[in-house]
Backbone as CSV, one residue per row, in Angstrom:
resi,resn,N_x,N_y,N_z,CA_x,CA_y,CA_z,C_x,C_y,C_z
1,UNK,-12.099,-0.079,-37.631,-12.795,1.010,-36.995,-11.798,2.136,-36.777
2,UNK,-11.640,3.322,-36.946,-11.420,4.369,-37.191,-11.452,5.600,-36.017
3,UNK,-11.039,6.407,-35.669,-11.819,7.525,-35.089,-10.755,7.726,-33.519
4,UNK,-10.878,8.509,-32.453,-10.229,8.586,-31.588,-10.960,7.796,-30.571
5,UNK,-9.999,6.820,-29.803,-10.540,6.191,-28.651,-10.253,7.064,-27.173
6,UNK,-11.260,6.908,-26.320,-11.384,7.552,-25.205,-11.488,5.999,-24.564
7,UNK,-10.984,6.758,-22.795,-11.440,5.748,-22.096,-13.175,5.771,-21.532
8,UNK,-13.489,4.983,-21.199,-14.721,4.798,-21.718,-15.654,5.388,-20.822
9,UNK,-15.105,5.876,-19.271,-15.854,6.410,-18.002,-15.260,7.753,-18.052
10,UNK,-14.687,8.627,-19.328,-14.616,9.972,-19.723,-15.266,10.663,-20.319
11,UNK,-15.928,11.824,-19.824,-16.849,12.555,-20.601,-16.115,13.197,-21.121
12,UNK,-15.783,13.824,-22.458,-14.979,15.038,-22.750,-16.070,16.525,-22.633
13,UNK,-16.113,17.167,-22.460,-16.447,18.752,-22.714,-17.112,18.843,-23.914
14,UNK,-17.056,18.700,-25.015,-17.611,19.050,-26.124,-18.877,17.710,-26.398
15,UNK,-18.901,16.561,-25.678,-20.106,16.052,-26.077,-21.120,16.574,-24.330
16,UNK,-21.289,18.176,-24.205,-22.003,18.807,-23.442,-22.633,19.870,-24.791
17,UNK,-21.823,19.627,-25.519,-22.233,21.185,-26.660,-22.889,20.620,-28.122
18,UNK,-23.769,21.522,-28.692,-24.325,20.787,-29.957,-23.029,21.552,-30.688
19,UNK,-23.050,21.055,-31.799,-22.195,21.610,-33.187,-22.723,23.283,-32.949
20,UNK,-20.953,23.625,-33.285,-21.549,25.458,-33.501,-22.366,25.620,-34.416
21,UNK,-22.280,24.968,-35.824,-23.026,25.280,-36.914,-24.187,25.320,-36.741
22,UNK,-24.766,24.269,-35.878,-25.943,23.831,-35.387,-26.848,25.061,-34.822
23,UNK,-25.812,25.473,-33.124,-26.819,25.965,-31.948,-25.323,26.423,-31.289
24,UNK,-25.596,27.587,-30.682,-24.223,28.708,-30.020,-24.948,28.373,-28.832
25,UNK,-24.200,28.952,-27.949,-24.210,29.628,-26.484,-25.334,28.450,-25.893
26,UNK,-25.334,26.981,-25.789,-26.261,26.091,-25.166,-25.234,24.854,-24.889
27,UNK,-25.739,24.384,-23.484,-24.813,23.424,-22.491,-26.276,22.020,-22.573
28,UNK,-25.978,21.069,-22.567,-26.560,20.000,-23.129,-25.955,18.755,-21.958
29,UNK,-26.088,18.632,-20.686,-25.803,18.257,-19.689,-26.465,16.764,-19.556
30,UNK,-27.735,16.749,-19.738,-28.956,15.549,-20.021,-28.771,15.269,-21.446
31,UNK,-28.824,15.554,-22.009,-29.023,15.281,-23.494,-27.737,15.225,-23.785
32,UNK,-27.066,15.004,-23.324,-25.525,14.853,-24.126,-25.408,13.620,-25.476
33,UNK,-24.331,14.013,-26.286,-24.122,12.941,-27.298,-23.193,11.950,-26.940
34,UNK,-22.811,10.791,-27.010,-21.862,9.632,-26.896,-22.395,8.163,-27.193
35,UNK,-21.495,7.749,-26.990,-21.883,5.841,-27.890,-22.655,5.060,-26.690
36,UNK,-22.831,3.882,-27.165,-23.665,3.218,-25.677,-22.221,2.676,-25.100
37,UNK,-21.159,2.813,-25.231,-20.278,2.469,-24.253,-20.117,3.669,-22.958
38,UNK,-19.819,4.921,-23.105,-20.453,5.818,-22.937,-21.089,6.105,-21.806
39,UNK,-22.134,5.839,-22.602,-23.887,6.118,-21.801,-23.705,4.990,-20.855
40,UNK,-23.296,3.783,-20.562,-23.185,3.031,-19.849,-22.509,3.549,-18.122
41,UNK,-21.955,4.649,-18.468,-21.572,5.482,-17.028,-22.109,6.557,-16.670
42,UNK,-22.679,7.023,-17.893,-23.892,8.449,-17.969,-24.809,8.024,-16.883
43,UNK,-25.572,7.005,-17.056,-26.652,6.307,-16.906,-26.360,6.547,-15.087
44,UNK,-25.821,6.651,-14.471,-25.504,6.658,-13.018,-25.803,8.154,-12.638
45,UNK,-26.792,8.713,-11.435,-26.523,9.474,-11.067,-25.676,10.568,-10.837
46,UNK,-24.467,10.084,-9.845,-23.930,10.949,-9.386,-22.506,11.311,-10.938
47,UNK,-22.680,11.006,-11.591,-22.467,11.561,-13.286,-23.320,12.669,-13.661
48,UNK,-24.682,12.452,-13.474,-24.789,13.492,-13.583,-24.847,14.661,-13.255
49,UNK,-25.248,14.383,-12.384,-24.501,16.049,-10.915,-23.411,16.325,-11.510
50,UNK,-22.714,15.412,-11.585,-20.769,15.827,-12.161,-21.118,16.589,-13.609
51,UNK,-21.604,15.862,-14.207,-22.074,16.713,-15.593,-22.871,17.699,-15.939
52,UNK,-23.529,18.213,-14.799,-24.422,19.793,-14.677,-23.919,20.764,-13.867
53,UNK,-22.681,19.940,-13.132,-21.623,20.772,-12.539,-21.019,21.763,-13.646
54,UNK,-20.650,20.698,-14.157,-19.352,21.458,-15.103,-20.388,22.543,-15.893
55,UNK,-21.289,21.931,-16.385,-21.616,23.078,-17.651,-22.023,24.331,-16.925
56,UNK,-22.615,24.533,-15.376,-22.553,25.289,-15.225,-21.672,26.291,-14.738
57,UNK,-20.913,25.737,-14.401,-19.520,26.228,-13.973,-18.576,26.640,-15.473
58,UNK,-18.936,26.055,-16.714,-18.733,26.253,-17.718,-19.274,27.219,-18.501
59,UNK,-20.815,27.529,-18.086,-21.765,28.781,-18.672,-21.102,30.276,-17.755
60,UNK,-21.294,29.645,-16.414,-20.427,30.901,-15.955,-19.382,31.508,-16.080
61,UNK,-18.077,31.028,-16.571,-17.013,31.146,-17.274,-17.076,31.797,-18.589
62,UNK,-18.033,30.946,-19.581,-18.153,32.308,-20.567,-18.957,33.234,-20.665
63,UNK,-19.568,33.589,-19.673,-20.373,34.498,-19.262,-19.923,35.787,-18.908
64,UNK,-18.469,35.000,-17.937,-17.365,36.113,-17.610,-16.167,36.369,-18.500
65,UNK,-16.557,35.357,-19.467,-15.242,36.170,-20.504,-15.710,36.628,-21.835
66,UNK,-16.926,36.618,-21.647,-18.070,36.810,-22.764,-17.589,36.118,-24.360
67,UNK,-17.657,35.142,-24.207,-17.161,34.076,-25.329,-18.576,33.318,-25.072
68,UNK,-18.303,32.056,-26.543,-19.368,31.105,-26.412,-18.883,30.177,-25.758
69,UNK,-19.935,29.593,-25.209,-19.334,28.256,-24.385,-18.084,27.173,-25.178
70,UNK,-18.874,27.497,-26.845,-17.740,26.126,-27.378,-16.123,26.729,-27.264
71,UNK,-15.974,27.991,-26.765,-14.674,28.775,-26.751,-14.006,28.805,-25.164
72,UNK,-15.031,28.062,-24.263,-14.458,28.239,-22.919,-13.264,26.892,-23.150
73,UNK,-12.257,27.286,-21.818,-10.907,26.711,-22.025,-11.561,25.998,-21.384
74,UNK,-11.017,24.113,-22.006,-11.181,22.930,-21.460,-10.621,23.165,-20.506
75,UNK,-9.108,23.259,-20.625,-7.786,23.126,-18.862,-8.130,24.284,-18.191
76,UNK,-8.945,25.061,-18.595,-9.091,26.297,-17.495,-10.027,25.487,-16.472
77,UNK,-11.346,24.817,-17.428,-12.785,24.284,-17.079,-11.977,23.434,-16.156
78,UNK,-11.127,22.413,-16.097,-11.244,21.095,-15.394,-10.189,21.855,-14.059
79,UNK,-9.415,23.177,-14.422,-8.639,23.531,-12.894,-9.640,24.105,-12.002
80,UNK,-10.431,24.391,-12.883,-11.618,25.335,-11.703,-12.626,24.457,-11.176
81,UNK,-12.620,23.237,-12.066,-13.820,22.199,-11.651,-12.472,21.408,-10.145
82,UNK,-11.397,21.507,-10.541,-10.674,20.803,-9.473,-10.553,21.568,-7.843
83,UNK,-10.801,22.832,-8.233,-10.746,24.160,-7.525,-11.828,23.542,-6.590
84,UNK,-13.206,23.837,-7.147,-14.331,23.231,-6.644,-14.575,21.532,-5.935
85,UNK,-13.791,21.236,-5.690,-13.403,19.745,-5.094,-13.900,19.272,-6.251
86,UNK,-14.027,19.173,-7.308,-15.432,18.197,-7.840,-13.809,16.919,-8.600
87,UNK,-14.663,15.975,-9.258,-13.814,14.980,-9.239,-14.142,14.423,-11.069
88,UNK,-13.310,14.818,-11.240,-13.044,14.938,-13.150,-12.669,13.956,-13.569
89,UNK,-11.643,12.961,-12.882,-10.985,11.573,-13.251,-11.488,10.607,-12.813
90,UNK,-12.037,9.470,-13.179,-12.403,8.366,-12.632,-11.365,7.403,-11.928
């Protein structure tokens, strides 16, 4: 098996976004993509609050730097999500 391993109660940022090729400027918070290992921590509430946090805190960001979302800075996203008490690391 192949591919980059994550730990498994990490959302990264980009499975919030469809493919640019796809669909621009859209945050995908509920509908996110990941494996059923994954979804196995999705599946919990207060994940998702954490995960409609960010994107919006993420839409607002490129809103203010007028970029597309797939261009907002990850380490900017997670200092400002830290800014906001919110809790990024499991």
């Amino acid at each position: 098996v192949g591919g980059v391993m994550q730990a498994p109660y990490r959302i990264p940022y980009d499975a919030l976004l469809p493919k640019r090729s796809q669909l621009t400027n859209v945050l995908v918070p509920v509908a996110s993509s990941m494996s059923h290992v994954r979804q196995n921590a999705v599946r919990m509430e207060p994940t998702w609050m954490i995960m409609g946090h960010a994107a919006g805190t993420a839409a607002a960001m490129a809103l203010r730097g007028k970029v597309a979302v797939q261009e907002v800075s990850v380490l900017q996203l997670q200092q400002t999500l830290l800014q906001q008490k919110q809790m990024i690391w499991p």
